[in-house]
PLY file of the C-alpha trace (Angstrom):
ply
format ascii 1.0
element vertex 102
property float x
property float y
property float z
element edge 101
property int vertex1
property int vertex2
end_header
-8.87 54.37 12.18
-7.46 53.26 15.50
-4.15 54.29 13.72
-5.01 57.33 13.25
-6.28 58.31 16.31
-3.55 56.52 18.65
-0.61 58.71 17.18
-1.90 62.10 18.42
-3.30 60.94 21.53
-0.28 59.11 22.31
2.56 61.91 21.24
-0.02 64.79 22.12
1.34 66.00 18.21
-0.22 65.75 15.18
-3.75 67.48 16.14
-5.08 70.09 18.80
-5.71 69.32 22.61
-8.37 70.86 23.82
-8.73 70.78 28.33
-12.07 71.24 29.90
-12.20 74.35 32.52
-12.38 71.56 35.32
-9.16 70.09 34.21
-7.63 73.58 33.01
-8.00 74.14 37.04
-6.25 71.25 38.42
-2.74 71.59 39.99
0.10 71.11 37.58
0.77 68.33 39.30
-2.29 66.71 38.24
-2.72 68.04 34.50
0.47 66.64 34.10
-0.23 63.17 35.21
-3.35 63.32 33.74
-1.61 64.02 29.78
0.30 61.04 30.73
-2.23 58.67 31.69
-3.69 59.37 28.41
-0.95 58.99 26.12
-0.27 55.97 28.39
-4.18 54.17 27.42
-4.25 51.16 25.55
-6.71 49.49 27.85
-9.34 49.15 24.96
-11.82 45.77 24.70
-15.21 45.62 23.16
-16.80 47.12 25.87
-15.00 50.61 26.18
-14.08 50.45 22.41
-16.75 48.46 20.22
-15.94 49.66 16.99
-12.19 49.47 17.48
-11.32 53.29 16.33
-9.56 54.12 19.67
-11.34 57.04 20.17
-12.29 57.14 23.65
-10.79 56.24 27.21
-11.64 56.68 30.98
-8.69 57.37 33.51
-7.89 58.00 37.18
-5.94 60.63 38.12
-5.91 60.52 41.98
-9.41 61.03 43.20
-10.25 62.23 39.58
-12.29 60.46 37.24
-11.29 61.50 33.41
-12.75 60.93 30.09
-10.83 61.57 27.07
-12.38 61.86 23.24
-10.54 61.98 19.93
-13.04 63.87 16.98
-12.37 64.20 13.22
-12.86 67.47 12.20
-12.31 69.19 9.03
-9.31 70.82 8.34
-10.73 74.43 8.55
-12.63 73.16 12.30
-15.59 74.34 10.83
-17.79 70.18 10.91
-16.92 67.01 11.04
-14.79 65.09 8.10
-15.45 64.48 5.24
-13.44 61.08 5.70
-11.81 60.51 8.85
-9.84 57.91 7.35
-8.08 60.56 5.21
-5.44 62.96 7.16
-5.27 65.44 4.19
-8.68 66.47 4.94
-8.72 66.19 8.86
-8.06 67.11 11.77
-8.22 65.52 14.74
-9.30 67.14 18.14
-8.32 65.94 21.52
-10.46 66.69 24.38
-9.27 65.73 28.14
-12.50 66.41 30.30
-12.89 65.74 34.38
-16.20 62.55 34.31
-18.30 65.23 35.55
-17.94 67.70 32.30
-19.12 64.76 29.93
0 1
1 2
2 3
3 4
4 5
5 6
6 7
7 8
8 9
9 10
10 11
11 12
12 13
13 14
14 15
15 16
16 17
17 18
18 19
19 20
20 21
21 22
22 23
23 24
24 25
25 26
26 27
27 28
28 29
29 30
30 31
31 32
32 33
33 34
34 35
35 36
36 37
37 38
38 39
39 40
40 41
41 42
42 43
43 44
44 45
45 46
46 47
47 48
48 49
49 50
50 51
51 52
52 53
53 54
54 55
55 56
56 57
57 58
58 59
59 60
60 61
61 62
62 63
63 64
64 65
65 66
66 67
67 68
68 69
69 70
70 71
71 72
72 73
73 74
74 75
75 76
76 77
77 78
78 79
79 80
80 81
81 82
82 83
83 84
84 85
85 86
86 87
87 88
88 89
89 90
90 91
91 92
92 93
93 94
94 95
95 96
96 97
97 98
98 99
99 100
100 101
C-alpha cells in the first residue's frame, strides 16, 4: 500500500489534490514550498506511520504547521474502495490541510 500511495503524493500525478481554504490562502510562495515539502516526506517510523501505508505526514512550512492525508476512494468519488490495494478500482485523494483544519 505504501506503494501506492507514495507515487501520487510524491509526483502530485496519478490522483486528485485537494488544498484546504487555509492553505488555498497562503502566499504562492508558501503553497509552493509547502507541495514540495510533501512530495519531499519520507520521514515515516512506527510512530507517525504504524501500519506502514504511507498515508499520512506532518510538515513545516515557515511558521506553518501542515498535515497531509492520502484516501482511497472509489473511482466514481462517490465512498471509499472497494480495495485500496487495487488501482483499477481507486482513486486516491490528496489532501494538504494547515494543523489547525484537521
Amino acid at each position: 500500500m505504501a506503494a501506492l500511495n507514495d507515487a501520487p503524493r510524491s509526483s502530485l500525478v496519478g490522483g486528485h489534490v485537494i488544498a484546504t481554504p487555509g492553505v488555498r490562502v497562503l502566499p504562492k510562495a508558501e503553497r509552493i514550498a509547502l507541495l514540495l515539502a510533501v512530495r519531499r516526506f519520507d520521514n515515516f517510523d512506527g510512530d507517525n506511520d504504524p501500519d506502514g501505508e504511507h498515508d499520512f505526514g506532518a510538515v513545516a512550512v515557515g511558521a506553518q504547521r501542515c498535515f497531509w492525508k492520502i484516501d482511497a476512494y472509489d473511482r466514481d468519488l462517490r465512498g471509499h474502495s472497494p480495495d485500496p490495494a487495487d488501482p483499477a478500482v481507486t482513486t486516491r485523494v490528496l489532501t494538504v490541510m494547515l494543523a489547525e483544519e484537521y
